[in-house]
Backbone as CSV, one residue per row, in Angstrom:
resi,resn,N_x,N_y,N_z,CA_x,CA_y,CA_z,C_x,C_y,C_z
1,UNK,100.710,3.357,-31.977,100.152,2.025,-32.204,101.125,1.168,-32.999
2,UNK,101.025,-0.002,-32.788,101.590,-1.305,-33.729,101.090,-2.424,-34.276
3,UNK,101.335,-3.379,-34.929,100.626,-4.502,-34.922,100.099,-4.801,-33.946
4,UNK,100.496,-5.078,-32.361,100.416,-5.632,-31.384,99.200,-4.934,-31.136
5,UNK,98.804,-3.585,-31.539,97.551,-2.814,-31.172,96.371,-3.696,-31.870
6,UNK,95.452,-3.762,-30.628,94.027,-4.534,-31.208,93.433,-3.461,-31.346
7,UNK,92.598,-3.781,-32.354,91.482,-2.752,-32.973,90.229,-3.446,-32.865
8,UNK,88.810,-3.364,-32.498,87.896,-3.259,-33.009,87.128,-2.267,-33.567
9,UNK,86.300,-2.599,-34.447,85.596,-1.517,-35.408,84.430,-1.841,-35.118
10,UNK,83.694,-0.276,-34.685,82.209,-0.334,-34.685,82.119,0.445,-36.180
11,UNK,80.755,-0.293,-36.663,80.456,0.742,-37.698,78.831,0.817,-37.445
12,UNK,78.161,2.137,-38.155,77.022,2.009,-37.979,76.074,2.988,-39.047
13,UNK,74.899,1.860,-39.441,74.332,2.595,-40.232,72.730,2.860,-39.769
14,UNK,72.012,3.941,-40.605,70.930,4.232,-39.935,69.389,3.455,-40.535
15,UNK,69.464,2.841,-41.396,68.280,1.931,-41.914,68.800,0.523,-42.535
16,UNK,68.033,-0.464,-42.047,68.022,-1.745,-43.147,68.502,-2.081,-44.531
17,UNK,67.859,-1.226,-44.884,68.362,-0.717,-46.878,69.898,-0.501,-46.325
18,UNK,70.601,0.590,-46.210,71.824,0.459,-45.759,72.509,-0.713,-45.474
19,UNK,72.013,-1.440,-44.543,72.786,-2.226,-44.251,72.849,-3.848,-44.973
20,UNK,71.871,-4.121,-45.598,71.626,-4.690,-47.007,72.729,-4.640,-47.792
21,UNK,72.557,-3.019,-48.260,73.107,-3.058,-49.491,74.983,-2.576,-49.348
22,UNK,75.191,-2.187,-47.998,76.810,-1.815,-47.806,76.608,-0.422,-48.371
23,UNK,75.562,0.067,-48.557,75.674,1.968,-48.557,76.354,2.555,-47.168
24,UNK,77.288,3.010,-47.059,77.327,3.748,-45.664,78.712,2.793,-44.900
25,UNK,78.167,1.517,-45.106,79.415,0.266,-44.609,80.625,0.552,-45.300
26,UNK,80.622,0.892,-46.180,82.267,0.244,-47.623,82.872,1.813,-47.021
27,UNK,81.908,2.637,-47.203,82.723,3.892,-46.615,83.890,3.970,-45.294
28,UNK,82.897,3.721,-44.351,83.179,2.918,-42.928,84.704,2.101,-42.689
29,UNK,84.201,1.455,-43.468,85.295,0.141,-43.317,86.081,0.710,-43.936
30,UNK,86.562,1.347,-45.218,87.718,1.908,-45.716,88.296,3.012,-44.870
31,UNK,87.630,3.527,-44.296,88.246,5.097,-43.517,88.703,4.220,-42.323
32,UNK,88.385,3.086,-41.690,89.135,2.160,-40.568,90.444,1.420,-41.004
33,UNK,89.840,0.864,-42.291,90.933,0.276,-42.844,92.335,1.234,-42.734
34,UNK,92.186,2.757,-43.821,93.464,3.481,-43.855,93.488,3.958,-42.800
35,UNK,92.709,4.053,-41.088,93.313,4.465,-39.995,94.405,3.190,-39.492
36,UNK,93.601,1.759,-39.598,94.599,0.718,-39.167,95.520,0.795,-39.868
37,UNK,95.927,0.491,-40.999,97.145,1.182,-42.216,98.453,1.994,-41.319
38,UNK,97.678,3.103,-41.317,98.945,4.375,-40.911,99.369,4.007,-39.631
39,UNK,98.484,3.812,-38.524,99.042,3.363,-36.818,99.252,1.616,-37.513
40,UNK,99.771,1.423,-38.330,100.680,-0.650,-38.230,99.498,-1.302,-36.949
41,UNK,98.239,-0.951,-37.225,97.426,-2.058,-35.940,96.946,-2.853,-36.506
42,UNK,95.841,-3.952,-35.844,95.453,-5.414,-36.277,93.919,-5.352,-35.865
43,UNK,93.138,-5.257,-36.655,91.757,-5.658,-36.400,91.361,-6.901,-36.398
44,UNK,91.118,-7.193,-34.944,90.680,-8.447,-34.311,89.083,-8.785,-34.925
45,UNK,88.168,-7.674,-34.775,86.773,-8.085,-34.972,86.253,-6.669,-35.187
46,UNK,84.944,-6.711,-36.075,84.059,-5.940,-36.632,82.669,-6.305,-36.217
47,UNK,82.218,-5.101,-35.604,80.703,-4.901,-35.006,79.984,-4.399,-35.698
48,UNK,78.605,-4.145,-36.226,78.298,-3.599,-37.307,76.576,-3.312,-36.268
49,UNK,76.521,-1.731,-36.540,75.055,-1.755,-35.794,73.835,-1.032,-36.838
50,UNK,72.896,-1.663,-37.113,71.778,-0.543,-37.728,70.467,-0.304,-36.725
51,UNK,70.822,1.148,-36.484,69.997,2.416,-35.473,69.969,3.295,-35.911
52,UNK,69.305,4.187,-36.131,69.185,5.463,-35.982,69.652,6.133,-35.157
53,UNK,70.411,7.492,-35.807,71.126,7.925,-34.497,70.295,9.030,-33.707
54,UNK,69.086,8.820,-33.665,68.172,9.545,-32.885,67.716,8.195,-31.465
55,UNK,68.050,7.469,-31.627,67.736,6.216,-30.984,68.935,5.959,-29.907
56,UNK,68.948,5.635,-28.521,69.981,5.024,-27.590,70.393,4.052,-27.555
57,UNK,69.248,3.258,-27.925,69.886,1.748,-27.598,70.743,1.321,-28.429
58,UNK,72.006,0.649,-28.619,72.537,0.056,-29.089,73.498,-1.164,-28.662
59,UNK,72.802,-2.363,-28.683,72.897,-3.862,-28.822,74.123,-3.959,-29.223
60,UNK,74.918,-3.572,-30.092,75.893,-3.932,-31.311,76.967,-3.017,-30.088
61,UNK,76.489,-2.150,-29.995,77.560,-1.360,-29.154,78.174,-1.623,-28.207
62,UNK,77.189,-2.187,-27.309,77.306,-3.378,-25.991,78.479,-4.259,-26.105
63,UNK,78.477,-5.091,-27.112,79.201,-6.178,-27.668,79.943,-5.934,-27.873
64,UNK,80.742,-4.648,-28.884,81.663,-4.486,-28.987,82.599,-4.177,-27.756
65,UNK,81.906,-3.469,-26.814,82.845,-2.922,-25.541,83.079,-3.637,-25.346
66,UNK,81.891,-4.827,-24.757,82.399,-5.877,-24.106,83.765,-6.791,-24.581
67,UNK,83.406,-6.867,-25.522,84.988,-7.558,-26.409,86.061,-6.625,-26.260
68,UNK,85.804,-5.910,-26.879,87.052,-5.063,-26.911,87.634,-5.165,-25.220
69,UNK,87.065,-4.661,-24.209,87.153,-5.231,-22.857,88.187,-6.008,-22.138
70,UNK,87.414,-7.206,-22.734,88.060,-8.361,-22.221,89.387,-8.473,-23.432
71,UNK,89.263,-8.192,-24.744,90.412,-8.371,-25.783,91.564,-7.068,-24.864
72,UNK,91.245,-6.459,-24.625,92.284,-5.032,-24.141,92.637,-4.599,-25.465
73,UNK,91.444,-4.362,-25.901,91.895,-3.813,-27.697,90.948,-2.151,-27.079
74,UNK,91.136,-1.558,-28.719,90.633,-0.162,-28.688,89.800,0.039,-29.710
75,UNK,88.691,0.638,-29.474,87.708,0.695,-30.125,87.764,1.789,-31.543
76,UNK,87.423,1.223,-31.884,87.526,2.761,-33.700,86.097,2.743,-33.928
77,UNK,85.854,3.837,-34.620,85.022,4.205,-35.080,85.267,5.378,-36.687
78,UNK,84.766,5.230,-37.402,84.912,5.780,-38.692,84.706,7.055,-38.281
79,UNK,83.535,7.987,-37.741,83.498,9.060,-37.776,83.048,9.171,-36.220
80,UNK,83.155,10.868,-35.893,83.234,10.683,-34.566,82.195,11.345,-34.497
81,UNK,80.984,11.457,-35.640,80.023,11.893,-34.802,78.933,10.809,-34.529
82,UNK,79.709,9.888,-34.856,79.140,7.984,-34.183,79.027,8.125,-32.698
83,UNK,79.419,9.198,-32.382,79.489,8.989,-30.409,78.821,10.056,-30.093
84,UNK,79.074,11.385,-30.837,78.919,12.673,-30.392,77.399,12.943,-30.009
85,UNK,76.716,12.951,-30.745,75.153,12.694,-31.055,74.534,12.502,-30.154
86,UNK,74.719,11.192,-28.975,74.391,10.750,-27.772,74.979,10.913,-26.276
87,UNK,74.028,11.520,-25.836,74.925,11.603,-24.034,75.283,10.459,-23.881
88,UNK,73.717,9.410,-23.984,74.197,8.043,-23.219,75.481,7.036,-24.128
89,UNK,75.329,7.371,-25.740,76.468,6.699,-26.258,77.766,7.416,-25.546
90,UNK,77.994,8.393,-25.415,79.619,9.263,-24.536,79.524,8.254,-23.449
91,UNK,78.440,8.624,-22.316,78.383,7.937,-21.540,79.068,6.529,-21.244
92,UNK,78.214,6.082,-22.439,78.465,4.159,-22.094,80.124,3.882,-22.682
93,UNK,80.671,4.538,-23.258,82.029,4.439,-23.568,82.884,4.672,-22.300
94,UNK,82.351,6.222,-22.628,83.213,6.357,-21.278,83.347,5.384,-20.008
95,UNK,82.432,5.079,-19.582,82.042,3.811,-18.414,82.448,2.899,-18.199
96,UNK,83.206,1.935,-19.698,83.506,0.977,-19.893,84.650,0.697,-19.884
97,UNK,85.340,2.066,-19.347,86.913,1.957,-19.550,87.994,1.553,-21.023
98,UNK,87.143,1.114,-21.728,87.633,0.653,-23.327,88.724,2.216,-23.397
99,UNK,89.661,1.773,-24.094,90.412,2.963,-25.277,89.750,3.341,-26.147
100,UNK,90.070,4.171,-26.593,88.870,5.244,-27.580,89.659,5.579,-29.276
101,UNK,89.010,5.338,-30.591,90.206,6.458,-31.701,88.853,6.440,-32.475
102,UNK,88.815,7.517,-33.200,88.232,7.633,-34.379,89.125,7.938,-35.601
103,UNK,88.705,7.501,-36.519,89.347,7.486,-38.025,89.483,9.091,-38.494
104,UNK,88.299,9.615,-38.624,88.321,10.904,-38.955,89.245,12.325,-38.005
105,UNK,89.241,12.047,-36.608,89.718,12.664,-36.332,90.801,12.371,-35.235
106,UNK,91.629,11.719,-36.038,92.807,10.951,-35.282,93.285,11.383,-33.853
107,UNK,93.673,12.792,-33.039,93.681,13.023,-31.823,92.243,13.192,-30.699
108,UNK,90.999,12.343,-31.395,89.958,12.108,-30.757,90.393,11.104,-29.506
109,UNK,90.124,11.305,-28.349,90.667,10.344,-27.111,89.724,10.343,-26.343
110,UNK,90.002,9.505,-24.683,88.933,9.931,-23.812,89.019,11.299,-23.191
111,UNK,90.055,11.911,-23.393,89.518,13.285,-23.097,88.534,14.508,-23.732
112,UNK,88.593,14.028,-24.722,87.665,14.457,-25.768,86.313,13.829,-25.156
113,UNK,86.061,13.282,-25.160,84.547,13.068,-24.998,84.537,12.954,-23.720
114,UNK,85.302,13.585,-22.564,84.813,13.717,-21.604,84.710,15.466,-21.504
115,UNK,85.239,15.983,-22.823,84.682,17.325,-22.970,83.467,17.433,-23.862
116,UNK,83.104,16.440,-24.482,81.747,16.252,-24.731,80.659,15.480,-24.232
117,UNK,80.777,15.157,-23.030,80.142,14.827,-22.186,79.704,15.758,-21.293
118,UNK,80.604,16.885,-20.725,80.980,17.798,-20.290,79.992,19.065,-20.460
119,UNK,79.995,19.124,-21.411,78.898,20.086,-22.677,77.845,19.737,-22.666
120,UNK,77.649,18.386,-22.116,76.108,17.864,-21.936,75.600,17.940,-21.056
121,UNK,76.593,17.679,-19.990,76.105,17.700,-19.104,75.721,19.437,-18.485
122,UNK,76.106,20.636,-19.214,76.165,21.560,-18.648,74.978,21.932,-19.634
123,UNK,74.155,21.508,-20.642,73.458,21.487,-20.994,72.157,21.539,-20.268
124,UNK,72.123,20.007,-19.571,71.142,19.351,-18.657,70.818,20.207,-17.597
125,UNK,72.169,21.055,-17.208,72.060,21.935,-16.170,71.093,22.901,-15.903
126,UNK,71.400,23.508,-17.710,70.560,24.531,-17.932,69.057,24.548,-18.244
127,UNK,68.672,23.333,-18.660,67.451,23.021,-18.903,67.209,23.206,-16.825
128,UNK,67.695,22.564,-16.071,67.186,22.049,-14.624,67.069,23.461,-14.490
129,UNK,68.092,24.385,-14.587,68.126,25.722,-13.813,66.975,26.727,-14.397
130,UNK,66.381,26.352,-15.397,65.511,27.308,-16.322,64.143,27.157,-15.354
131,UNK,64.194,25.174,-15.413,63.358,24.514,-14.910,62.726,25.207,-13.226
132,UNK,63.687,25.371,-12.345,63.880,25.636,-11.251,63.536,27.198,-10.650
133,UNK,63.701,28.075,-11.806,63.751,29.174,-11.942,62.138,29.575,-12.119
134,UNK,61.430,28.923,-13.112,59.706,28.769,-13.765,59.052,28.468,-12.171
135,UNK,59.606,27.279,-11.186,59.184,27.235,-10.245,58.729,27.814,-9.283
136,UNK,60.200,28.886,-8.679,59.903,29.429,-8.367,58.771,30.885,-8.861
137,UNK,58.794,30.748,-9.614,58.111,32.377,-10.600,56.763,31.659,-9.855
138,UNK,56.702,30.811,-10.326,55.003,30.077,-9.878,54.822,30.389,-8.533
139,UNK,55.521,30.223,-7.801,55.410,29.805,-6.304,55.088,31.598,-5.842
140,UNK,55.926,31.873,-6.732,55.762,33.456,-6.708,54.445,34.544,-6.260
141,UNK,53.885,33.669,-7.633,52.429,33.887,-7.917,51.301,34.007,-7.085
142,UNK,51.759,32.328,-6.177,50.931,32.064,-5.513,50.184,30.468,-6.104
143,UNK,51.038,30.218,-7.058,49.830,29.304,-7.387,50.454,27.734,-6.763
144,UNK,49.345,26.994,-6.368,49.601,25.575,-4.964,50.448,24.825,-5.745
145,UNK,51.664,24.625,-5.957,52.502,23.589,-6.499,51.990,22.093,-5.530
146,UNK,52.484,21.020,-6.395,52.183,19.317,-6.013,53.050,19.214,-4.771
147,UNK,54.167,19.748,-4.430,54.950,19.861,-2.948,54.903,20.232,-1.845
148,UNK,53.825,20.805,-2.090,52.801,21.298,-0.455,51.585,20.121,-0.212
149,UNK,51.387,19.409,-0.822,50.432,18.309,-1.085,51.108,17.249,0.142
150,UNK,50.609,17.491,1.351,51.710,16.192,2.390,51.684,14.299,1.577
151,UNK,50.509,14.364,0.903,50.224,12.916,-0.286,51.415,13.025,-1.493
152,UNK,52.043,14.051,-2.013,52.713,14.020,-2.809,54.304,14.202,-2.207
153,UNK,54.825,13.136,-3.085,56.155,13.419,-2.623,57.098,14.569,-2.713
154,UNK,58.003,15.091,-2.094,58.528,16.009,-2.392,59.001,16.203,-3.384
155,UNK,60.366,17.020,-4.001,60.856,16.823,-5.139,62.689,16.109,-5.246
156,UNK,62.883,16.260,-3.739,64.300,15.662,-2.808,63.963,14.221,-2.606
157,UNK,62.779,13.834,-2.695,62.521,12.146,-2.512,62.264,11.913,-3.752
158,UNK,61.358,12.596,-4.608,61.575,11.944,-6.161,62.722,12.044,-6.802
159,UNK,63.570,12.745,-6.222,65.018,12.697,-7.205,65.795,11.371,-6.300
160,UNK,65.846,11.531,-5.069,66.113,10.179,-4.297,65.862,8.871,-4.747
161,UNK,64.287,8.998,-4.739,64.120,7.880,-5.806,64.331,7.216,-6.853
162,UNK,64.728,8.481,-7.737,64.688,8.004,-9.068,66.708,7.717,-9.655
163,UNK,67.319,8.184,-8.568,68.403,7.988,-8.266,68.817,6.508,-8.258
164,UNK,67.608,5.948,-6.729,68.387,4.797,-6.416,67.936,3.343,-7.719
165,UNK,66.546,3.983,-8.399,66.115,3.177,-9.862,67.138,3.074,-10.715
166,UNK,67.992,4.240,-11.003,69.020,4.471,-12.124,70.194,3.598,-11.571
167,UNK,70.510,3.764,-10.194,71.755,3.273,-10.129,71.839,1.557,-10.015
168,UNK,70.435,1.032,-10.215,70.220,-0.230,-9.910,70.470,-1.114,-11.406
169,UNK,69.521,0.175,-12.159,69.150,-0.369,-13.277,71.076,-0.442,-13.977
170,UNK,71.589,0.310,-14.009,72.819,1.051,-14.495,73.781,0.013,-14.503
171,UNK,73.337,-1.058,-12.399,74.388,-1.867,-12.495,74.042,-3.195,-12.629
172,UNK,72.599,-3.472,-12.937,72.470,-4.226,-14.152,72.279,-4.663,-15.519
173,UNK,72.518,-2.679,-15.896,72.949,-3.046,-17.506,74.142,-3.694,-17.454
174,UNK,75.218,-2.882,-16.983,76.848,-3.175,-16.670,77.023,-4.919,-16.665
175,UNK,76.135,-5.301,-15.502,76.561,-6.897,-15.638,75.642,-7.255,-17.158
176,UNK,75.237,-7.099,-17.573,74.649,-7.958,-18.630,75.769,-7.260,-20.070
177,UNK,75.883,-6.325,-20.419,76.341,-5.817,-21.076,78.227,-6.232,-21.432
178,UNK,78.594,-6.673,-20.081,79.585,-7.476,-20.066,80.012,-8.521,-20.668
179,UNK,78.789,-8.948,-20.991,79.302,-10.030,-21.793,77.820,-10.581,-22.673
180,UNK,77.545,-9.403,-23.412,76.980,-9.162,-24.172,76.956,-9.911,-25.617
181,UNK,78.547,-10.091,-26.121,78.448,-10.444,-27.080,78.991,-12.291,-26.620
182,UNK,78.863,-12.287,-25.918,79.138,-13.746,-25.215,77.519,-14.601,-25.103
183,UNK,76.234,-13.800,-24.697,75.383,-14.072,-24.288,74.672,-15.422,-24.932
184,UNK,74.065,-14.992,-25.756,73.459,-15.740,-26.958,74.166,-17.712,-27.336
185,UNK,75.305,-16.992,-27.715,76.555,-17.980,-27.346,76.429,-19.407,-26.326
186,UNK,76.087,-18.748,-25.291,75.994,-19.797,-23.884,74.627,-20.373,-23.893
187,UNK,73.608,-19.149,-24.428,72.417,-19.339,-24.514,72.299,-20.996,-25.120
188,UNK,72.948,-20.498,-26.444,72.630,-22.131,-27.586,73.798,-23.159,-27.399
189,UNK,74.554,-23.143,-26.222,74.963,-24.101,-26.121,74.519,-25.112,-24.930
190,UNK,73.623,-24.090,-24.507,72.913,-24.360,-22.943,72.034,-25.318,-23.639
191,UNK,71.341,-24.673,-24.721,70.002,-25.266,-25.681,70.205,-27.151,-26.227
192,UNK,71.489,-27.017,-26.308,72.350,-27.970,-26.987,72.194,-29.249,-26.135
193,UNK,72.379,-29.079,-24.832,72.316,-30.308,-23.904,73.878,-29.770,-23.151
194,UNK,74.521,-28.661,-23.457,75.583,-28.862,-22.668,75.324,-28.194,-21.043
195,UNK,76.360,-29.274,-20.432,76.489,-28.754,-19.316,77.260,-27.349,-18.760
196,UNK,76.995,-26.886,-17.555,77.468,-25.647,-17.184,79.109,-25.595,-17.693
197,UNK,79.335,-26.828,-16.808,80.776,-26.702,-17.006,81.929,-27.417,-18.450
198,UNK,81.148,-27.972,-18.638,81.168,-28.033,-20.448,81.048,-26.985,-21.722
199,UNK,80.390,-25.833,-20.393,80.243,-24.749,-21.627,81.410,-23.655,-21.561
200,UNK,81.821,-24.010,-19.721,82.781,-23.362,-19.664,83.884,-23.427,-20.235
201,UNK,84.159,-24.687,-20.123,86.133,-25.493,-21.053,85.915,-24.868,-22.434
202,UNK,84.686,-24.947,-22.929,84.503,-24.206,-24.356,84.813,-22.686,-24.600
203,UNK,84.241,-22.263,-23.417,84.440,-20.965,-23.795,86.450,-20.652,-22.842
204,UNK,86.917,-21.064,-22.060,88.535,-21.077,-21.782,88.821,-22.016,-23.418
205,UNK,88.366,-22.977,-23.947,89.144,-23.740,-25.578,89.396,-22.055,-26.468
206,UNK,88.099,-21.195,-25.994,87.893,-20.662,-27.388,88.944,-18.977,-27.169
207,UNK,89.340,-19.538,-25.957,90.279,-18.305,-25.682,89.303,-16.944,-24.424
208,UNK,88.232,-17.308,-24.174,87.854,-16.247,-23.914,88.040,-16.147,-22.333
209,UNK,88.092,-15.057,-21.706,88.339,-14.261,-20.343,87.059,-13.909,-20.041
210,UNK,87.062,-14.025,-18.119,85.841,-13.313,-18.036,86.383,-11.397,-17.690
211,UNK,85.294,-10.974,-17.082,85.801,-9.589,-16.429,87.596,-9.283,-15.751
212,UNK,87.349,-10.259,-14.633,88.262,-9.873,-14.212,89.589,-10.990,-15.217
213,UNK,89.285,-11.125,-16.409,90.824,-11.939,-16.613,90.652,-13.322,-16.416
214,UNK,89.684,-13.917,-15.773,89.962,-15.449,-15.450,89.688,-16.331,-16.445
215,UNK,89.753,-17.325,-16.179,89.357,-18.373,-16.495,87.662,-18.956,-16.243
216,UNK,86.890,-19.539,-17.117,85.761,-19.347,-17.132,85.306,-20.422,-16.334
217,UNK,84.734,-20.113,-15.402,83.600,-21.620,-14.587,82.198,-22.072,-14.537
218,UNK,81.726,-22.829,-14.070,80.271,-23.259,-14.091,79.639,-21.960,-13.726
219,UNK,79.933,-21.522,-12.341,79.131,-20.415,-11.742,78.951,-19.085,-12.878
220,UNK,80.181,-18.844,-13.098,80.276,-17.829,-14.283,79.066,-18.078,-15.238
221,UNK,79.023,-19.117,-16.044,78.450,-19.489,-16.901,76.934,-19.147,-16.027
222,UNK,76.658,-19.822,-15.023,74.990,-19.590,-14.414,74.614,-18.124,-14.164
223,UNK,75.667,-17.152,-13.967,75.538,-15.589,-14.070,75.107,-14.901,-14.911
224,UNK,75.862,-15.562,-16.430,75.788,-14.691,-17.730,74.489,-15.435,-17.847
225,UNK,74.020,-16.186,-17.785,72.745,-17.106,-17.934,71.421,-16.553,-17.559
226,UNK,71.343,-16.149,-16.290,70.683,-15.299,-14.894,70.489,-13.952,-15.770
227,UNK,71.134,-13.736,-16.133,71.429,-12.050,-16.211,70.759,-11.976,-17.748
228,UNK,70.980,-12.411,-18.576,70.658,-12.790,-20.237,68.965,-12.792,-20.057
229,UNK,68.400,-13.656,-19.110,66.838,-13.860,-18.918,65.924,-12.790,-18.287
């Protein structure tokens, strides 16, 4: 890394009180700070999320990819069990194509968490195969499983199904999540009286790119708009 390296910093704490009072933050931010330090990089922007890390969603997280994204910066994180914790947090990193470092454990990369993703997923396996296994024992038995029911769907069409829900839903988190930390943004300037394409020159004034790199237009602007509601 060098100066020229963009950094963003997620940090994240798990209650309100925390994030109030900078319990958990000052830590955070110093262990980023002396990672930016030693690699000579430049922190562009700081994301700050309070969740529980028993919880998926994360809003703050969104935003940061998304920036980081479009910045072609690399994401930090103070400790790496900020990612570890969650399939879908591995997941949504991984997905986003972003660069990856954690502070604590400096040769943390995307290969790393695609070996902890990896682990999860062979996890999931084992729950299905345990799952699959009980089934049959039943069927064994004798006793009428819901799949002989010609009214009930099979279990090859409910996974079908629930397939083509995920992959819908998945690729409209993706578009919204894109420009996530952009959203709000367009929202209140929309609120403002500005026009589409007035909001656009603002957002090309303010430096910003869409997905692919461009330059921002009306239509653009009516997408992130669409998608936000």
């Amino acid at each position: 890394m060098s100066k020229s390296t963009k950094i963003v910093t997620y940090l994240r704490v798990s209650t309100e009180r925390q994030g109030r009072s900078g319990l958990g933050l000052e830590g955070q931010r110093s262990a980023v700070q002396t990672y930016v330090a030693q690699h000579s990089a430049n922190i562009v922007r700081e994301f700050v999320e309070v969740e529980s890390g028993r919880h998926d969603e994360r809003p703050r997280l969104a935003e940061a990819l998304a920036f980081a994204r479009r910045s072609k910066a690399t994401l930090l994180v103070a400790r790496l069990d900020r990612l570890s914790r969650s399939v879908k947090f591995i997941a949504t990193v991984l997905d986003s194509g972003v660069e990856f470092a954690a502070a604590d454990v400096p040769d943390a990369n995307r290969l790393l968490l695609h070996v902890l993703a990896a682990v999860a997923e062979a996890e999931a396996k084992a729950i299905s195969d345990r799952t699959k296994a009980a089934l049959q024992a039943a069927r064994a038995r004798g006793t009428l499983l819901g799949s002989h029911n010609p009214a009930v769907p099979t279990l090859s069409e409910r996974a079908r199904a629930k397939g083509q829900r995920l992959g819908a839903d998945a690729n409209r988190r993706k578009a919204v999540e894109a420009y996530a930390d952009l959203a709000d943004f367009i929202a209140e300037l929309r609120e403002q009286g500005l026009s589409l394409r007035a909001i656009a020159q603002r957002l090309n004034d303010d430096g910003h790119k869409t997905r692919s790199d461009c330059a921002w237009s009306a239509t653009q602007v009516t997408y992130v708009l669409r998608r936000a509601a």
